[in-house]
N, C-alpha and C positions, 0 to 999 in steps of 0.2 A: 504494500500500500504506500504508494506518495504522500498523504497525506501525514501521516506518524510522525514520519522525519521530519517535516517542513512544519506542524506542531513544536517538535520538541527545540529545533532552530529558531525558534521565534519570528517564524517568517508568517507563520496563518496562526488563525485562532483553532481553538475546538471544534470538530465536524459540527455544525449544527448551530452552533454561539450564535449566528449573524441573523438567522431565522426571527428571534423575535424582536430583535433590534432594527430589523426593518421593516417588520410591520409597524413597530412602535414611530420610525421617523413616518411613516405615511402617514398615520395620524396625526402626527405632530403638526405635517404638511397640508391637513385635510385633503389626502386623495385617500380612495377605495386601497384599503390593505392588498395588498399582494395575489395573486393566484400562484399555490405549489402545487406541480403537480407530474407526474410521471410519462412522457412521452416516448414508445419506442423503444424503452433502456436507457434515456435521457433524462434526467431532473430539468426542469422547465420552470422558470420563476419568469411571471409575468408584474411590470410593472406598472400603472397606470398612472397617466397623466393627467392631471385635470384639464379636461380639454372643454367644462361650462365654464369658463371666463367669462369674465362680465360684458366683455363686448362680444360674444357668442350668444351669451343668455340677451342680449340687449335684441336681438335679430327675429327673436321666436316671440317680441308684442305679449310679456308676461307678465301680470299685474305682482301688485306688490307681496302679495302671500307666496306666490307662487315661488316667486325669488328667494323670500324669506327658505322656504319649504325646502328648494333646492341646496339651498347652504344648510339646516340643517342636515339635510341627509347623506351630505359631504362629511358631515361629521360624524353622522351616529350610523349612517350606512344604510339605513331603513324608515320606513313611515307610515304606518295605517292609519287608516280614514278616522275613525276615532283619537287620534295623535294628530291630526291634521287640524281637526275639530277644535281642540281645545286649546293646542297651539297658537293657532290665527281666531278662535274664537266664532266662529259662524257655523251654520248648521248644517247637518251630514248631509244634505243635498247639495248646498253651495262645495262643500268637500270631495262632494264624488262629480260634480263639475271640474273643480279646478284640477283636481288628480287623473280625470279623464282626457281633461286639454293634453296635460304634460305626457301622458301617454301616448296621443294620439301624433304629438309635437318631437318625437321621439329622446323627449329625455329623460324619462321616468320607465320603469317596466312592471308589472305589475305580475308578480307573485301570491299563486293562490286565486279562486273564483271567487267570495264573497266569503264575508262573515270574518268572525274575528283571527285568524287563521291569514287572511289577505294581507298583502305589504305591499309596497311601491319602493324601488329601490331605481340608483342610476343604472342608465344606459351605461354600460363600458366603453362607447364609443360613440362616436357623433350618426348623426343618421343620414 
């Protein structure tokens, strides 16, 4: 194994160290944590870029909840209607409007059919 040596040299850290320390900077960064994941024989670390920028989001004509909505879910990664609700304060119909737009607008995806089990999470990628 290459990696022992280059451990005990003080060249790399411990197999594995970096894993949570870059999820932890993505948050820090508010982007979507990491994707690990196994391709082929291959470890695959996917990084995302915040690619809603404010002059991205400024193009998709989104009111003010809506903005609000998307930054938090920058943060927290997720958002049900009920969370939507009481966040911006307006009622679960005005909620499954605004959450419908963003879906439809392609920045939002919606996890789950209804009920409380449903989320709304980012697109990984622009649409």
């Amino acid at each position: 194994m290459v990696a022992e040596p280059l451990y005990l040299a003080r060249y790399i850290e411990k197999a594995g160290s970096g894993t949570l320390d870059m999820i932890e900077r993505c948050k820090t960064a508010e982007l979507p944590e990491p994707d690990f994941e196994q391709r082929a024989g291959q470890w695959v670390v996917t990084l995302w870029r915040d690619w809603l920028t404010t002059e991205v989001m400024a193009r998709y004509d989104l009111n003010e909840r809506q903005i609000q909505a998307v930054t938090h879910v920058k943060g927290v990664g997720q958002i049900a209607n009920s969370e939507y609700q009481e966040l911006m304060g307006v009622s679960k119909r005005t909620a499954h409007r605004d959450l419908a737009d963003l879906v439809k607008k392609g920045l939002f995806m919606k996890v789950g059919t209804r009920g409380k089990g449903a989320y709304y999470k980012l697109q990984r990628k622009g649409p």
